[in-house]
C-alpha positions as CSV (number, residue, x, y, z in Angstrom):
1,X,-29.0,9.4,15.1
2,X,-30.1,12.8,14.4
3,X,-33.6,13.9,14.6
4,X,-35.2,15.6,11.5
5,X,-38.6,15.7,12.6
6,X,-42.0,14.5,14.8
7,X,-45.1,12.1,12.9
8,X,-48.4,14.3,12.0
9,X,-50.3,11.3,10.6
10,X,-49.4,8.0,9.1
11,X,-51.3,4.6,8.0
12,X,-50.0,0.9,7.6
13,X,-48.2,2.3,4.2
14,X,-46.9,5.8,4.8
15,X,-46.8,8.9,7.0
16,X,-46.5,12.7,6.8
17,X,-44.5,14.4,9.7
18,X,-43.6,18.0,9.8
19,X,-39.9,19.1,10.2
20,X,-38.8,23.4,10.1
21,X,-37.6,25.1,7.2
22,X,-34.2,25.0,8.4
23,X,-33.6,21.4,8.7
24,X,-35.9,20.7,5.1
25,X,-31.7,19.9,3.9
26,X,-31.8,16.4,5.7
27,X,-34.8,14.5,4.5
28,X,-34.7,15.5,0.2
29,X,-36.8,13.6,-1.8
30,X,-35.6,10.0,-2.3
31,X,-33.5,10.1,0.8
32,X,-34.3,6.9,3.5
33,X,-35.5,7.6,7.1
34,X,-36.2,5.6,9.9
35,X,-39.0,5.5,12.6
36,X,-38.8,3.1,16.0
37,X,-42.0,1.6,17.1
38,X,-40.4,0.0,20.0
39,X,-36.9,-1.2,21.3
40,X,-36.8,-4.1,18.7
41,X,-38.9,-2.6,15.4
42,X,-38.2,0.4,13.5
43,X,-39.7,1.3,10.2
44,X,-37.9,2.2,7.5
45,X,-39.3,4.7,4.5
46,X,-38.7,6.8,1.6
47,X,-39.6,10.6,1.0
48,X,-41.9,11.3,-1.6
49,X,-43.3,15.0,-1.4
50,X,-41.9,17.7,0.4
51,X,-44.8,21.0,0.6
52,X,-43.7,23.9,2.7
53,X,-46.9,25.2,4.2
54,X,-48.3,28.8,4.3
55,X,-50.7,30.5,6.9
56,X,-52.0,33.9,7.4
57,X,-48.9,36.0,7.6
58,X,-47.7,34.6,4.2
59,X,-50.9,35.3,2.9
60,X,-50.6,39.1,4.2
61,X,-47.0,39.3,3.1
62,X,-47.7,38.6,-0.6
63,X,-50.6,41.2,-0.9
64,X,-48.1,43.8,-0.5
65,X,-47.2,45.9,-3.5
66,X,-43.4,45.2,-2.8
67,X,-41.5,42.8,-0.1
68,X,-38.0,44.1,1.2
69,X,-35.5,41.0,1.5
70,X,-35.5,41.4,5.4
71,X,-39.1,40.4,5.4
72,X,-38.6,37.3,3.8
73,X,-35.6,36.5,5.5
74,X,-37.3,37.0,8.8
75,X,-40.6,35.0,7.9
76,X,-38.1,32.0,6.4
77,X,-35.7,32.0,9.1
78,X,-37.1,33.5,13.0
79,X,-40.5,32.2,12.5
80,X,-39.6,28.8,11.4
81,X,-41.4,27.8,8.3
82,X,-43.2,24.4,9.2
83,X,-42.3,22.0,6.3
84,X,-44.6,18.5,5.7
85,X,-42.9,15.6,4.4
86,X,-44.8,12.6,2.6
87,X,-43.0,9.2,3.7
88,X,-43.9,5.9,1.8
89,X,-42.8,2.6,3.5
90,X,-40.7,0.0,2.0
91,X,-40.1,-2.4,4.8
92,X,-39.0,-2.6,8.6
93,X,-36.3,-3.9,10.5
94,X,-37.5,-6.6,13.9
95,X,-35.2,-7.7,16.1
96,X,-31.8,-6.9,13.3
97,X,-33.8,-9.2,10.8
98,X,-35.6,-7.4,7.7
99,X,-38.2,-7.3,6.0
100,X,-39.9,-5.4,2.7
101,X,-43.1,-6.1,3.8
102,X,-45.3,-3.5,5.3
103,X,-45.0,-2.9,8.6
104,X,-47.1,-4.9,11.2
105,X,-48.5,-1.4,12.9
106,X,-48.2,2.7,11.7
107,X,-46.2,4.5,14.1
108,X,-47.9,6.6,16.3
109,X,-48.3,10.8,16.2
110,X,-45.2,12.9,17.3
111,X,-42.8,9.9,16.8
112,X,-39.5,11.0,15.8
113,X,-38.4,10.6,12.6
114,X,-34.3,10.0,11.3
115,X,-32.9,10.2,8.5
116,X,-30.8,6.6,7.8
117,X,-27.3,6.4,7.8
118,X,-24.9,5.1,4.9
119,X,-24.5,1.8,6.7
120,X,-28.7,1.6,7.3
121,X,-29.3,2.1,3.9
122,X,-26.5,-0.4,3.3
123,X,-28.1,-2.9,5.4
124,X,-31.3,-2.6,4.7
125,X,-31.0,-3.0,0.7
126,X,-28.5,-6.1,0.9
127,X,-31.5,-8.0,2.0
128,X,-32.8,-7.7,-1.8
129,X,-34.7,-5.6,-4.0
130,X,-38.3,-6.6,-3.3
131,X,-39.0,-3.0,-1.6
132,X,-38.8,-1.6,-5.4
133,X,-42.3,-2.5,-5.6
134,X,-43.8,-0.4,-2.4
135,X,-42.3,2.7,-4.9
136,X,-43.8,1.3,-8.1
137,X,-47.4,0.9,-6.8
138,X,-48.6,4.1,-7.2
139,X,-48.5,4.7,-11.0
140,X,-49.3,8.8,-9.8
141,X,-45.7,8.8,-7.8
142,X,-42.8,10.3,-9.3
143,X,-40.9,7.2,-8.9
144,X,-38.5,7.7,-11.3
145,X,-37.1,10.9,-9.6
146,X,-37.4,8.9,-6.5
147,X,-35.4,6.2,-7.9
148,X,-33.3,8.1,-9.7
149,X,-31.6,9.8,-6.4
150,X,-32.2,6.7,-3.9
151,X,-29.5,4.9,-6.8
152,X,-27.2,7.9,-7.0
153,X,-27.3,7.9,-3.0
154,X,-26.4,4.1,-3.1
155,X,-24.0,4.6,-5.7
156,X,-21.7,5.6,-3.3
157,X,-22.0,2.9,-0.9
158,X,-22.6,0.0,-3.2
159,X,-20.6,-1.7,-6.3
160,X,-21.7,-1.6,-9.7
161,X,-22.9,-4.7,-9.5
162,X,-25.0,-4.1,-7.5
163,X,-26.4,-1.1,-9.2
164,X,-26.7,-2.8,-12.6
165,X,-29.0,-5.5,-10.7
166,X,-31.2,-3.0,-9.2
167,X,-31.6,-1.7,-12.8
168,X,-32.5,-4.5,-14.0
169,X,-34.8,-5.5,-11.8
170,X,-36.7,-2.4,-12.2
171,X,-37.0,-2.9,-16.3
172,X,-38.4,-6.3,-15.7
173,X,-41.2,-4.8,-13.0
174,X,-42.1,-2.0,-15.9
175,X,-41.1,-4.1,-18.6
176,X,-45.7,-4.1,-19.5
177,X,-45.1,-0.2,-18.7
178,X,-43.2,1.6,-21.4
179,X,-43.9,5.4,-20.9
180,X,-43.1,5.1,-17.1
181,X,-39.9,2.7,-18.1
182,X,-38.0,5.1,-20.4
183,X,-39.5,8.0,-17.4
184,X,-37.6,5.6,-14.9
185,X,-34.1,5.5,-17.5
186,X,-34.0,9.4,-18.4
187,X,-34.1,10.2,-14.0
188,X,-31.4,7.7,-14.0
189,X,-29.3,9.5,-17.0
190,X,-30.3,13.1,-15.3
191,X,-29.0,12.0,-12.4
192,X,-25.5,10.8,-14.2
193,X,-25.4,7.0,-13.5
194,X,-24.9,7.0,-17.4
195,X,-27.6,4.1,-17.7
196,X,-29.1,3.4,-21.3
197,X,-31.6,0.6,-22.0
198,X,-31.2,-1.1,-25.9
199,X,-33.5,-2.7,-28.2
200,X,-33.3,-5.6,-25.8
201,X,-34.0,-4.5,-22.6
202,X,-30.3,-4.6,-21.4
203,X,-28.5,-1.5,-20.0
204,X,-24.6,-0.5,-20.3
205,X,-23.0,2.2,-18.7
């Protein structure tokens, strides 16, 4: 496993930890990561928010009347911009048996932080689809853009069956909640899983 960054601050149902400009390719919004808490319990999450931070030297930078390219190359790249990224849970993994509950305990500051593999992601959502509503709970979250590329990542792992379940589980958990429901199915078409939802609540591809 590769690490992509160390925990700032977390709480029983999220975290922020701060990676460098130059790694912000590995942990893109939607995409799963993992944090241990010990030998037999690891954490697993979802990225929310990505904010790339500024400080005095940016500040400086910008009141000048014109910026040559080798100036922002050199403040992007040899100063290594620090990057904070916004982590929601959606379950754990104790002892190789999961769970979408919450986790028992937050991790702890300057944990490391991975980004999950194919077969973690694999794993971890073969257990059900009960972690769908950790994403849905906060009607201010941009879930469908979340969901939209957390399905397009699975695509590629799981069947269509599967994906046509997952769909349909997330209709009936906004079924009372039409503005963020067809939000939820144009992500999913922007993101080319050719989804549509009918009169009835079905899909089709």
């Amino acid at each position: 496993m590769i690490e992509i960054g160390r925990l700032l601050r977390s709480s029983i149902t999220g975290c922020v930890f701060g990676t460098w400009v130059d790694q912000v390719r590995a942990p893109y919004l939607g995409g799963m990561v993992r944090i241990a808490l010990d030998e037999d319990t690891c954490i697993i999450g979802i990225v929310y928010d990505i904010q790339v931070a500024d400080d005095g030297l940016v500040q400086q930078i910008l009141s000048a009347q014109s910026i040559r390219p080798e100036i922002i190359e050199d403040n992007r790249r040899n100063r290594n911009v620090p990057v904070e990224i916004s982590v929601l849970f959606i379950g754990y993994e104790d002892r190789q048996t999961i769970s979408h509950l919450l986790p028992p305990r937050p991790p702890l500051s300057l944990d490391e932080v991975h980004a999950c593999s194919s077969q973690e992601m694999d794993r971890f959502t073969r257990h059900g689809l009960g972690y769908f509503r950790h994403i849905l709970r906060d009607p201010l979250l941009t879930a469908g853009e979340i969901l939209a590329v957390h399905l397009k990542d699975l695509a590629r792992i799981k069947d269509c069956a599967w994906l046509r379940s997952a769909v349909q589980e997330l209709i009936t958990l906004l079924r009372d909640d039409y503005p963020r429901l067809m939000a939820l199915m144009s992500a999913l078409a922007d993101a080319g899983l050719n989804l549509r939802l009918d009169a009835n609540g079905e899909h089709g591809g």
